[in-house]
C-alpha positions in Angstrom: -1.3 -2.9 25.7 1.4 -5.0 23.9 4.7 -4.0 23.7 7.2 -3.2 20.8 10.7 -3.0 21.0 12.3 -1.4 18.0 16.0 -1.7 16.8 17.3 1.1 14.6 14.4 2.9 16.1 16.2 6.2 15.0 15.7 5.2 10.9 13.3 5.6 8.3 11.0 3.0 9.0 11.0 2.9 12.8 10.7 6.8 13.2 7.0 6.5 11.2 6.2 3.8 12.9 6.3 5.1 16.5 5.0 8.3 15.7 1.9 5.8 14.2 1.1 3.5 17.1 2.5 5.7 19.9 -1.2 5.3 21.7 -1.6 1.7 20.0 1.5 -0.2 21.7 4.0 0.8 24.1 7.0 1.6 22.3 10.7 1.4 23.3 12.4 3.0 20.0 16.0 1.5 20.6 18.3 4.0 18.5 21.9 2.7 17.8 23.0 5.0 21.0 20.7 3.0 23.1 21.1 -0.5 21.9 24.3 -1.6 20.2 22.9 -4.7 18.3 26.5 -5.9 17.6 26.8 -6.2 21.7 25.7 -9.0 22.8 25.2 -8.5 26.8 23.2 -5.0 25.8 20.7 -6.5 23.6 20.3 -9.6 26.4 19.7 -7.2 29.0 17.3 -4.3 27.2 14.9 -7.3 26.0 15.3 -8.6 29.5 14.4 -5.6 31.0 11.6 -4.4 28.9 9.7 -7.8 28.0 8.6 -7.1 24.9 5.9 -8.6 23.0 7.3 -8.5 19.7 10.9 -7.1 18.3 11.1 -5.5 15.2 14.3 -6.0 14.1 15.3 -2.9 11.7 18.6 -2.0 12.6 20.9 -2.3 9.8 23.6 -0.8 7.4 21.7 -0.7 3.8 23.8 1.5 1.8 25.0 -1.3 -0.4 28.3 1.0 -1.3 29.4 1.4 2.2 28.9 -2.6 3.1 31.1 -3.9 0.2 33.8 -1.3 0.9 33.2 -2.4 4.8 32.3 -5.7 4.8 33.5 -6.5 8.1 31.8 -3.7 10.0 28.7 -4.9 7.5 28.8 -8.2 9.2 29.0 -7.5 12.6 25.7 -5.4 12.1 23.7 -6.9 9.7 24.5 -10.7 11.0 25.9 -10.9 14.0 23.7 -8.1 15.4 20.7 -9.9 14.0 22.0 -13.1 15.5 21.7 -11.3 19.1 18.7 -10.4 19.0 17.1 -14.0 17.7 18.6 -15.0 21.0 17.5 -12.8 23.4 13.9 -13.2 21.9 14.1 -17.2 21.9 15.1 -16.2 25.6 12.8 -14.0 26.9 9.5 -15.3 24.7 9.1 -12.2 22.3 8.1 -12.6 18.8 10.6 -11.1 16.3 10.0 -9.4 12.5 13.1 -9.2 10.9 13.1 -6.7 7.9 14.7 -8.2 5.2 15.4 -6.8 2.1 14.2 -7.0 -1.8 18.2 -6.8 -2.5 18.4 -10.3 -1.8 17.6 -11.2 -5.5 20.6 -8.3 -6.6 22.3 -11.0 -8.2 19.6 -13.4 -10.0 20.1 -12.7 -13.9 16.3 -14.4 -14.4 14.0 -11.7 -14.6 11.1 -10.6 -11.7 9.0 -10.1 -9.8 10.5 -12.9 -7.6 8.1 -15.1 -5.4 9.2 -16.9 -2.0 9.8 -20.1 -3.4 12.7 -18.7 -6.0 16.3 -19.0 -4.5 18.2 -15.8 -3.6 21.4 -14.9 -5.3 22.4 -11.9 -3.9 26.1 -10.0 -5.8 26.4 -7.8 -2.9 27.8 -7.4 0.5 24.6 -6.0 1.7 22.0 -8.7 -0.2 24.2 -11.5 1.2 24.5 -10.5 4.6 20.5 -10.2 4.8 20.2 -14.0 3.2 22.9 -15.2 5.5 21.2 -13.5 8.5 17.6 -15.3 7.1 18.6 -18.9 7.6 20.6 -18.1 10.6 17.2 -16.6 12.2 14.7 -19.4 10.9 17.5 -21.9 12.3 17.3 -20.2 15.7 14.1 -19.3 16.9 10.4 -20.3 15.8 8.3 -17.5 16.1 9.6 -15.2 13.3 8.4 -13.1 10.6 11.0 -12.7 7.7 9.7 -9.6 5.6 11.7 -8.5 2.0 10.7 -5.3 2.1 10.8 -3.8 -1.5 12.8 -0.1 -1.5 10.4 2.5 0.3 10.0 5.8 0.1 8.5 8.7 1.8 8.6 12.6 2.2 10.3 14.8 5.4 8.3 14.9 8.0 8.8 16.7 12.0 11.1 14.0 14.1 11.4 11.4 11.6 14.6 10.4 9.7 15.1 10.7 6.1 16.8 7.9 3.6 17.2 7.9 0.3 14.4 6.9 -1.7 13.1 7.4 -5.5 10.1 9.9 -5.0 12.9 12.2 -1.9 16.1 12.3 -4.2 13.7 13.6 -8.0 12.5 16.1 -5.7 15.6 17.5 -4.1 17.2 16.8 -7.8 14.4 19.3 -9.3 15.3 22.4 -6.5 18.7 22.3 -6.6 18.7 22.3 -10.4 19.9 19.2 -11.1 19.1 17.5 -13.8 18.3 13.9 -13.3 20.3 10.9 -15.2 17.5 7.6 -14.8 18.0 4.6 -16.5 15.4 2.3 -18.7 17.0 -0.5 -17.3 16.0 -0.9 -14.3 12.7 -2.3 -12.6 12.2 -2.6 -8.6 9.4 -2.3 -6.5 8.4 1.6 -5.0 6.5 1.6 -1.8 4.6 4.2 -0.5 6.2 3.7 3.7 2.6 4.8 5.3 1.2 1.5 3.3 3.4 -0.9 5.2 3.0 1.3 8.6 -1.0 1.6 8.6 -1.4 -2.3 7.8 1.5 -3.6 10.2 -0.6 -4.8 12.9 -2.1 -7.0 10.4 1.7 -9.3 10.3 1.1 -10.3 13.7 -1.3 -12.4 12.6 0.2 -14.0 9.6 1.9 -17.6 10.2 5.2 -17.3 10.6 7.5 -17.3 7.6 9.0 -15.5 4.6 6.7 -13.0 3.0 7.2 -10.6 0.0 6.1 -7.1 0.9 5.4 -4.0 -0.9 4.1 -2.8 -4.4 3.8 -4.1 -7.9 5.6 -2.1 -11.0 5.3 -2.2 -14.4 7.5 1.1 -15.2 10.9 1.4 -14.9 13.0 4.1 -13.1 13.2 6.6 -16.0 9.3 5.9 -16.6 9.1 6.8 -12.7 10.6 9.9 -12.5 8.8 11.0 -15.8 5.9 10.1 -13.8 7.0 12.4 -10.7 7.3 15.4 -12.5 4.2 15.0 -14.4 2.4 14.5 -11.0 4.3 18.0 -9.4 3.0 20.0 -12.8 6.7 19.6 -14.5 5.1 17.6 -17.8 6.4 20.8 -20.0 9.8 20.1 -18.7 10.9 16.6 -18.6 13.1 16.9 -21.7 14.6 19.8 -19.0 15.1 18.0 -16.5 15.6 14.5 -17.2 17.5 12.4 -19.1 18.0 8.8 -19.9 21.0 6.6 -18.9 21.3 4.2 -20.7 24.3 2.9 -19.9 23.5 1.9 -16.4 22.9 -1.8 -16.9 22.8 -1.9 -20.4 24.5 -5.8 -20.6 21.6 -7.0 -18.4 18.5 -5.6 -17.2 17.9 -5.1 -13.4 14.9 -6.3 -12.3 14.3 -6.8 -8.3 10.9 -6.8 -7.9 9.0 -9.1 -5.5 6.0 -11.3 -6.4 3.7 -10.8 -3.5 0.8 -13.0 -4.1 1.8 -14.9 -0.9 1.0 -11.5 1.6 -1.8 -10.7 -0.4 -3.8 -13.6 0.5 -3.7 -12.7 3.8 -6.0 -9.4 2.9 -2.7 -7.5 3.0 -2.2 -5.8 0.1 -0.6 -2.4 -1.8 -1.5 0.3 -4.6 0.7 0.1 -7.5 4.2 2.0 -7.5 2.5 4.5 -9.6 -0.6 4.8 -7.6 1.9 4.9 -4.1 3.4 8.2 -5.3 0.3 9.8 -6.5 -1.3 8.9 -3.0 2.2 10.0 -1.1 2.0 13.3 -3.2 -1.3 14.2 -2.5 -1.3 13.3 1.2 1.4 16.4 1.7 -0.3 18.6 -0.8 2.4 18.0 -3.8 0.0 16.6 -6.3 -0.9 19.4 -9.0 
């Protein structure tokens, strides 16, 4: 049985993922209590210790807010931290996945979806601290897996960690009343989590390098959310509860989706947005 050794096993990602493959691979689900990435003796030793086949390399601070008011502590994390645990896997022989992010791109005014080949120019704390950590990684170890994960999203489930994500926060927005402000004016790729998760195994045996990863979307966020409450059986009240922003980038379109041709070749491939959140829906008995 191979073995996986997860950083930031206590997020989003990492909690779905161990609950998956908890008979597949043996697990060690390294929450930030157990393995402070940013120490440098603590990732050295746990890798040491448990000899893992592969690292998957999640541990991170996303919330792009919080890194540009902190971008010190954002560093130490999402570089630094990343740069330990390159080493101890060029040291102890383990394969590493780093799980980059779409946000990369935050900062290119051309329009997407972006492909591999088009150079990252992230505006953010967060989008530059991923790039920085990129060519640091490729620079220091061979066998690694960059992945640009587009923003993922998911439903509450028993033991597993929640994080904000399009199809969660329309949702909550809708049972507490809220009426939701969504903008025309932006476009990003919506992943369904569970089809990254159930097709994982399949990166292992992709060459390494830089791959795109997630779904293809034609609507924007206000077209999304119209979308969500048509699915829940709200079509009668979107003018209710929803309601367009368009001031939110109204000088310049956002547009941060990922061209994934590259990943797709390799028989790895993803439902639309659209189709994601109809699947997500149904699979916990939310499509109407």
């Amino acid at each position: 049985m191979k073995k996986i050794l997860l950083t930031g096993g206590n997020g989003f990602f990492c909690t779905r993922f161990a609950t998956k493959y908890i008979n597949t691979y043996e697990i060690l689900s390294a929450s930030s209590s157990m393995l402070d990435v940013t120490d440098e003796s603590n990732v050295t030793e746990t890798i040491k210790k448990f000899k893992p086949d592969y690292v998957i390399h999640a541990a991170a601070i996303a919330n792009t807010e919080f890194c540009d008011k902190n971008p010190e502590l954002a560093y130490k994390i999402n570089v630094t931290g990343s740069i330990n645990v390159a080493k101890a896997c060029k040291e102890f022989k383990a394969k590493m996945i780093f799980l980059s992010s779409e946000q990369v791109f935050n900062g290119n005014v051309e329009p997407g979806p972006y492909s591999e080949e088009v150079t990252p120019r992230p505006s953010t704390v967060y989008g530059e601290n991923k790039l920085e950590a990129e060519g640091i990684l490729k620079q220091t170890l061979d066998e690694l897996w960059i992945l640009r994960f587009t923003w993922l999203f998911g439903l509450p489930e028993r033991n597993c960690s929640l994080s904000p994500n399009i199809l969660l926060d329309t949702l909550s927005s809708i049972l507490k009343g809220k009426k939701i402000k969504a903008t025309p004016n932006e476009y990003r790729g919506l992943t369904y989590v569970y089809e990254v998760i159930d097709q994982f195994p399949q990166i292992f045996n992709l060459p390494y390098d830089t791959y795109h990863v997630g779904s293809q979307n034609s609507l924007n966020r206000y077209d999304i959310c119209s979308l969500i409450l048509k699915e829940v059986g709200l079509e009668h009240r979107i003018d209710e509860l929803l309601e367009k922003d368009y001031d939110k980038y109204k000088n310049h379109s956002r547009d941060i989706r990922l061209c994934t041709d590259k990943i797709n070749n390799y028989n790895i491939n993803f439902s639309e947005s659209s189709d994601g959140i109809k699947k997500c829906l149904k699979e916990f008995s939310l499509k109407l």
